[in-house]
PQR file with spaces between the fields and no chain letter, atoms N, CA, C, O and H, PARSE charges and radii, in Angstrom:
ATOM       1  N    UNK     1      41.954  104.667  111.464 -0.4000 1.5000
ATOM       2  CA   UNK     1      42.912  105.752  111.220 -0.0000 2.0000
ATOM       3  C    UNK     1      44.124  105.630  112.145  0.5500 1.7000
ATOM       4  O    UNK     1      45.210  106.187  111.982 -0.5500 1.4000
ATOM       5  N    UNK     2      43.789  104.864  113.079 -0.4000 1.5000
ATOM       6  CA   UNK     2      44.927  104.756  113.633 -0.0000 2.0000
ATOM       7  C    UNK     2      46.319  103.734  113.512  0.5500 1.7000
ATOM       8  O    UNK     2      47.213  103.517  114.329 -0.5500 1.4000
ATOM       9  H    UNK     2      42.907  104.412  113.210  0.4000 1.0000
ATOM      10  N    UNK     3      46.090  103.216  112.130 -0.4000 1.5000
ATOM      11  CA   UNK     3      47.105  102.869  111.328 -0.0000 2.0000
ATOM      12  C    UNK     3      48.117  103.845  110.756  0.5500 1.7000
ATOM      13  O    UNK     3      49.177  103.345  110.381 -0.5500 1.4000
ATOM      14  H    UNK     3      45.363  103.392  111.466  0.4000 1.0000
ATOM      15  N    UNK     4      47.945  105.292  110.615 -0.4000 1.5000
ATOM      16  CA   UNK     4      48.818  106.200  109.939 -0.0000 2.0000
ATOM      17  C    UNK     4      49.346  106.623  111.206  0.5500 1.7000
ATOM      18  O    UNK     4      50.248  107.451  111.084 -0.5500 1.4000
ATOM      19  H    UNK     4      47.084  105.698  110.919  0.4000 1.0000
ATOM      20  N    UNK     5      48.974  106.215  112.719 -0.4000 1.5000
ATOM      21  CA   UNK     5      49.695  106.897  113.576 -0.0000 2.0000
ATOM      22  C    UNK     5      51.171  105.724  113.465  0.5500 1.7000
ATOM      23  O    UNK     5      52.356  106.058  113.464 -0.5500 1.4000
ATOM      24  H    UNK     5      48.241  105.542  112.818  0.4000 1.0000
ATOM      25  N    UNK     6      50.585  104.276  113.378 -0.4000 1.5000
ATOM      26  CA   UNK     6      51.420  103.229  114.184 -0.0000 2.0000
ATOM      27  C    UNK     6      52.653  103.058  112.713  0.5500 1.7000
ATOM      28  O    UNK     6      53.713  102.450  112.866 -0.5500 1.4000
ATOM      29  H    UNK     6      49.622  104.005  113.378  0.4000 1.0000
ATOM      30  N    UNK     7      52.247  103.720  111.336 -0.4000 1.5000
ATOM      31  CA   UNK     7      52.997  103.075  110.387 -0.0000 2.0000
ATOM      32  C    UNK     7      54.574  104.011  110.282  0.5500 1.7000
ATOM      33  O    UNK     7      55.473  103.526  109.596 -0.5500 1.4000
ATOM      34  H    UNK     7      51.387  104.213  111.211  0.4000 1.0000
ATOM      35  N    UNK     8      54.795  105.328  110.998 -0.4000 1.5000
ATOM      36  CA   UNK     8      55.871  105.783  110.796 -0.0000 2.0000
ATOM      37  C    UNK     8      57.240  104.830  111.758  0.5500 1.7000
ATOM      38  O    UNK     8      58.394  104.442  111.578 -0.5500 1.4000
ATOM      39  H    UNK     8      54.064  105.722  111.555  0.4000 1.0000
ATOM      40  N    UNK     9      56.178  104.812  112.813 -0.4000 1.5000
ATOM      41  CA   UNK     9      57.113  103.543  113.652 -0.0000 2.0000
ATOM      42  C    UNK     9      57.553  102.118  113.341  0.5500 1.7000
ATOM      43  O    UNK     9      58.511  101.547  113.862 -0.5500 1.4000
ATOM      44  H    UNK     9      55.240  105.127  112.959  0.4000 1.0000
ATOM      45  N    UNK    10      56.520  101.495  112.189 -0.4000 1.5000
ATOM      46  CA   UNK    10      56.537  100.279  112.029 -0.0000 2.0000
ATOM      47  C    UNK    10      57.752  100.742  110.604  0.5500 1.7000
ATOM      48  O    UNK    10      58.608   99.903  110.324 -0.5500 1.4000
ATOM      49  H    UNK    10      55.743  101.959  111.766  0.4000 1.0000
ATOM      50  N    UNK    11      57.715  102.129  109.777 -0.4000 1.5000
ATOM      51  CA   UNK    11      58.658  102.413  108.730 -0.0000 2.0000
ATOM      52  C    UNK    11      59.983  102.054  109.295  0.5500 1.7000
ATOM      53  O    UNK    11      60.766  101.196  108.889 -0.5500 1.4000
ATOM      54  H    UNK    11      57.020  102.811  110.004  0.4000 1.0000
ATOM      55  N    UNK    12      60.132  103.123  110.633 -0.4000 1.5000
ATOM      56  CA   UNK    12      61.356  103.708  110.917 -0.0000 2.0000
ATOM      57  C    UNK    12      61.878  102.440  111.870  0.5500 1.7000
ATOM      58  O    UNK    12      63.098  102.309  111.967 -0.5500 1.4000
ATOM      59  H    UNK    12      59.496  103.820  110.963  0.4000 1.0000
ATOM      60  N    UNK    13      61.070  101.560  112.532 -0.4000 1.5000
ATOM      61  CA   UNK    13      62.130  100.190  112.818 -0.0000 2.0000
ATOM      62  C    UNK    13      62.447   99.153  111.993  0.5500 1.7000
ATOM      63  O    UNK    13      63.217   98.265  112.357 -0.5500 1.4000
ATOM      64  H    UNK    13      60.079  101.667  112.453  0.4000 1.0000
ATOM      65  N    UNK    14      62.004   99.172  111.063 -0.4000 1.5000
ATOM      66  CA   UNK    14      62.004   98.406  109.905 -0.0000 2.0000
ATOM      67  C    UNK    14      63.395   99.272  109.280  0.5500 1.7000
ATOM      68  O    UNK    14      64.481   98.708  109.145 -0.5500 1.4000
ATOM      69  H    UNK    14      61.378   99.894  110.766  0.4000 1.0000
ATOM      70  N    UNK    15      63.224  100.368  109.013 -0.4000 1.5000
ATOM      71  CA   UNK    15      64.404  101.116  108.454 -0.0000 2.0000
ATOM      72  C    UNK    15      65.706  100.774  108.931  0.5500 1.7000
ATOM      73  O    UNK    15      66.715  100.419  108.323 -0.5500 1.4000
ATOM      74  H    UNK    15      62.342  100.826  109.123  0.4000 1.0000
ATOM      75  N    UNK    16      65.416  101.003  110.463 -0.4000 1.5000
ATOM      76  CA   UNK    16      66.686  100.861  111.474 -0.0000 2.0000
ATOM      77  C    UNK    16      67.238   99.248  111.244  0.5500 1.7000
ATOM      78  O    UNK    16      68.385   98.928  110.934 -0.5500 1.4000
ATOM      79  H    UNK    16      64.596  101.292  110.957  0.4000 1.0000
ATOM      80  N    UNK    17      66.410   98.593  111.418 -0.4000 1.5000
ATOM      81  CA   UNK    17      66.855   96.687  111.551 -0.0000 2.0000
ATOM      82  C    UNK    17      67.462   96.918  110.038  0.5500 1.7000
ATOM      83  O    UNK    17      68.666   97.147  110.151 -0.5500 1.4000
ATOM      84  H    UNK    17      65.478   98.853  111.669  0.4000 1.0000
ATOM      85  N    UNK    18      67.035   96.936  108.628 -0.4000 1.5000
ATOM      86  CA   UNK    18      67.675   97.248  107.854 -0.0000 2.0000
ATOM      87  C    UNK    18      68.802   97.328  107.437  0.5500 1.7000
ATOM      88  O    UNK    18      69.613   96.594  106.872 -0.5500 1.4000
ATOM      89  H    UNK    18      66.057   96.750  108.536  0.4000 1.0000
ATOM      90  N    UNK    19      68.717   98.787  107.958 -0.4000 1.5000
ATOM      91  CA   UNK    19      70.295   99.536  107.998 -0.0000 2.0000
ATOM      92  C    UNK    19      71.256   98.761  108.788  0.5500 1.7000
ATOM      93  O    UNK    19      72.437   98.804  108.444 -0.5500 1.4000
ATOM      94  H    UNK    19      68.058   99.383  108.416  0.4000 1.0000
ATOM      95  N    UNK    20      70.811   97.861  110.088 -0.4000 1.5000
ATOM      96  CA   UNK    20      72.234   97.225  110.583 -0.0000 2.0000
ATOM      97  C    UNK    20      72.508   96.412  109.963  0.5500 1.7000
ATOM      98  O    UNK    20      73.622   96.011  109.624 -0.5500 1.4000
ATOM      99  H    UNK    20      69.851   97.826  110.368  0.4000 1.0000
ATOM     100  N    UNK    21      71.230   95.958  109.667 -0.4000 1.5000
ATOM     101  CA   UNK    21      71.422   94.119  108.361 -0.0000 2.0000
ATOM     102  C    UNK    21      73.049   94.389  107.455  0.5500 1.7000
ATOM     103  O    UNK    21      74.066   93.696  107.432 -0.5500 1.4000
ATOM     104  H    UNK    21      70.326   96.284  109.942  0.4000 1.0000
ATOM     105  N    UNK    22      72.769   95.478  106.896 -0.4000 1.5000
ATOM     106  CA   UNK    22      73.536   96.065  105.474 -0.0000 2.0000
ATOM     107  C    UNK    22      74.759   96.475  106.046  0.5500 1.7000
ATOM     108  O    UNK    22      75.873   96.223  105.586 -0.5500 1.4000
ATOM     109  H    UNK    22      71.943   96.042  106.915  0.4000 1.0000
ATOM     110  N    UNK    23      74.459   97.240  107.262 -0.4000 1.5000
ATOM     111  CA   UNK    23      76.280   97.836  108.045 -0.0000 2.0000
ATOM     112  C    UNK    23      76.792   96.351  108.197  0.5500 1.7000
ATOM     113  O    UNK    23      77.749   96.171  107.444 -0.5500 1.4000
ATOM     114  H    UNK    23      73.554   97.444  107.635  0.4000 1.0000
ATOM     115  N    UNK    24      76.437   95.146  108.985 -0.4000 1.5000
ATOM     116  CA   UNK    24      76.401   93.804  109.128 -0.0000 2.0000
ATOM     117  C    UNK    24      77.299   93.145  108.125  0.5500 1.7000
ATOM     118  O    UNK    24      78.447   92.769  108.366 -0.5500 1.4000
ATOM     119  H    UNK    24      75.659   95.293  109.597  0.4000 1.0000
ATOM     120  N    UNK    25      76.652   93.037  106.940 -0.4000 1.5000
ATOM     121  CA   UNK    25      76.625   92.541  105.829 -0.0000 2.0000
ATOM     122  C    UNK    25      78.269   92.944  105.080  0.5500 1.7000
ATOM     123  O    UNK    25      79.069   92.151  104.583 -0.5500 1.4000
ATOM     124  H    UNK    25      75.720   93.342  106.745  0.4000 1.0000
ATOM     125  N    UNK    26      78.409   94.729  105.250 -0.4000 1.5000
ATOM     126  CA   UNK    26      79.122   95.157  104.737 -0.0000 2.0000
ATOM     127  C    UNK    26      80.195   94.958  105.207  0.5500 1.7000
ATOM     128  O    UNK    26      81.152   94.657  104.493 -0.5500 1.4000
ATOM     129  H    UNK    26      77.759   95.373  105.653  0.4000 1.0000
ATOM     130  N    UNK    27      80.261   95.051  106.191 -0.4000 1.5000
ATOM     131  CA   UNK    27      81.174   95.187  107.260 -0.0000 2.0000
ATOM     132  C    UNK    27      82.043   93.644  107.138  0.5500 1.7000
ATOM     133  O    UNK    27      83.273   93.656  107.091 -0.5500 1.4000
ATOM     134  H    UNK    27      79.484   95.296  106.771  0.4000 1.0000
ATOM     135  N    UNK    28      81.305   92.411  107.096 -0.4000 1.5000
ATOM     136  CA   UNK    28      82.064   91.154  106.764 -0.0000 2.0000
ATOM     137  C    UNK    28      82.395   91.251  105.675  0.5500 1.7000
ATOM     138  O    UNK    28      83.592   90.998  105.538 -0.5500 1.4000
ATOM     139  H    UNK    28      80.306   92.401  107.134  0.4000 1.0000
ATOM     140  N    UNK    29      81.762   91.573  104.564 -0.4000 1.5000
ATOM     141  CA   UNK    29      82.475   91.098  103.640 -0.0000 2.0000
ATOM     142  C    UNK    29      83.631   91.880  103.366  0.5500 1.7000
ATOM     143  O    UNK    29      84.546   91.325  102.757 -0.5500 1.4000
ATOM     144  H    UNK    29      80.790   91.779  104.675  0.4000 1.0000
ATOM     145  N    UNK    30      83.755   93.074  103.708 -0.4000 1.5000
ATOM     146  CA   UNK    30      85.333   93.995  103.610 -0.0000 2.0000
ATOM     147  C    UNK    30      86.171   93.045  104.471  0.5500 1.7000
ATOM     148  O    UNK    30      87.259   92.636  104.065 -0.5500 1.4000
ATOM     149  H    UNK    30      83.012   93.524  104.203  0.4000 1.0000
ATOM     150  N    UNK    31      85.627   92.669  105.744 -0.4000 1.5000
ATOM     151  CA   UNK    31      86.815   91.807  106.471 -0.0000 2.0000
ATOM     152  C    UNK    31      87.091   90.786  105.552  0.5500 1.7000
ATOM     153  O    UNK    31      88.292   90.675  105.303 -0.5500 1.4000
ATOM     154  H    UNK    31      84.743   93.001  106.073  0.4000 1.0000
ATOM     155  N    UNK    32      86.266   89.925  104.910 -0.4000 1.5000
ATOM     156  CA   UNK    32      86.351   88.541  103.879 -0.0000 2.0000
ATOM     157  C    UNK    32      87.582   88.958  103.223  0.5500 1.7000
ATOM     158  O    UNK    32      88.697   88.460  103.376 -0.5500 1.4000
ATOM     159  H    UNK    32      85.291   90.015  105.112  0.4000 1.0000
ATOM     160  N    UNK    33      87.199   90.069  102.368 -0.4000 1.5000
ATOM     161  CA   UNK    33      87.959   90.943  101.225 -0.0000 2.0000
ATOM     162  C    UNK    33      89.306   91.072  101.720  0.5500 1.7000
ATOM     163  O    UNK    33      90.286   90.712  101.068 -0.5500 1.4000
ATOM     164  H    UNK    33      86.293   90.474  102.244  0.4000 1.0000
ATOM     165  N    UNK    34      89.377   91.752  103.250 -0.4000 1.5000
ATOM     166  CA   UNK    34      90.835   92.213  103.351 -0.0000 2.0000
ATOM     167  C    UNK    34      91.293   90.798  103.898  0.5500 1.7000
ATOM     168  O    UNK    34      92.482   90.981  104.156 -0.5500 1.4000
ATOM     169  H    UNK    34      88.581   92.044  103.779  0.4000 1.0000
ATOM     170  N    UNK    35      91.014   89.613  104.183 -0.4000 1.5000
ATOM     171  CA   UNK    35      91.568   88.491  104.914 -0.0000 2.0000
ATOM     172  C    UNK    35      92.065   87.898  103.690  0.5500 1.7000
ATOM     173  O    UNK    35      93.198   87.423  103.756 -0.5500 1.4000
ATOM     174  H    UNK    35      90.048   89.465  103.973  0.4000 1.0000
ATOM     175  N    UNK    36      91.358   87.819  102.424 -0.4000 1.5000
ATOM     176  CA   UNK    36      91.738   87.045  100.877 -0.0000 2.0000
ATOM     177  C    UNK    36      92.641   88.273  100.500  0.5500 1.7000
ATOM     178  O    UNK    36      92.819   88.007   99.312 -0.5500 1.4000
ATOM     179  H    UNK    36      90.437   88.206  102.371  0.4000 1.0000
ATOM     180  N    UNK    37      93.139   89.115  100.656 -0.4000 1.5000
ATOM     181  CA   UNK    37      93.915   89.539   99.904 -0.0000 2.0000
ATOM     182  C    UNK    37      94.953   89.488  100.639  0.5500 1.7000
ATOM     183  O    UNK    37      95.896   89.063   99.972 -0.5500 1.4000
ATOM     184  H    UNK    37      92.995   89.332  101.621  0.4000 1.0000
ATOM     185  N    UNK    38      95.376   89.826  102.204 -0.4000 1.5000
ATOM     186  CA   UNK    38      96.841   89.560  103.182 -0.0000 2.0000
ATOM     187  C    UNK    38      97.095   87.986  102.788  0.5500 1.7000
ATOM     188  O    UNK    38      98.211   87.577  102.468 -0.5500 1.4000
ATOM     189  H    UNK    38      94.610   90.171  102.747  0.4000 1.0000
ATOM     190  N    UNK    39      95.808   87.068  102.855 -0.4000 1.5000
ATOM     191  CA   UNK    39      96.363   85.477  102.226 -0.0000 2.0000
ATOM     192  C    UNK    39      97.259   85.554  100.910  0.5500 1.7000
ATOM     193  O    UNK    39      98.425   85.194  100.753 -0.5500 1.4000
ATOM     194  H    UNK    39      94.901   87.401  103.115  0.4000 1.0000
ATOM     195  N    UNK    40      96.264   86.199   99.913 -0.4000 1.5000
ATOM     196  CA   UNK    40      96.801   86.292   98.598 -0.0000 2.0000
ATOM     197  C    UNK    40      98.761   86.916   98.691  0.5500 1.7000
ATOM     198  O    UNK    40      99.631   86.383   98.001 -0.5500 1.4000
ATOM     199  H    UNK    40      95.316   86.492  100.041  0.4000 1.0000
ATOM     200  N    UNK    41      98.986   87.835   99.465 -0.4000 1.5000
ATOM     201  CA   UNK    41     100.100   88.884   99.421 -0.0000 2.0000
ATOM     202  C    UNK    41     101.104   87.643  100.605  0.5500 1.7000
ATOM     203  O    UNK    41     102.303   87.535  100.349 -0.5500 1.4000
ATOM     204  H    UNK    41      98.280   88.268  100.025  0.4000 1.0000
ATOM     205  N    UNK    42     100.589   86.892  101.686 -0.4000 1.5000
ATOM     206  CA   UNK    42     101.526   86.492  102.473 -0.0000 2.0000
ATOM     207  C    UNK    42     101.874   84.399  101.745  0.5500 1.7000
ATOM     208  O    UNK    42     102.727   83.692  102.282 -0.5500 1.4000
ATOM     209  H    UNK    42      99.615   86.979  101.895  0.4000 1.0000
């Protein structure tokens, strides 16, 4: 039973690593995005 204590922790860092993966993720490719389009415009 002491798997239902350890699994909200094993959810919620799993959640967290996640969520930066994706902020990470997002976050370059808007830079990608805005670097191809000032190329595209200059």
């Amino acid at each position: 039973m002491s798997f239902k204590r350890i699994a909200p922790k094993i959810m919620w860092f799993v959640g967290l690593w996640f969520a930066s993966v994706l902020a990470l993720f997002l976050v370059s490719s808007v830079l990608r995005l805005l670097m191809s389009m000032a190329g595209l415009r200059a």
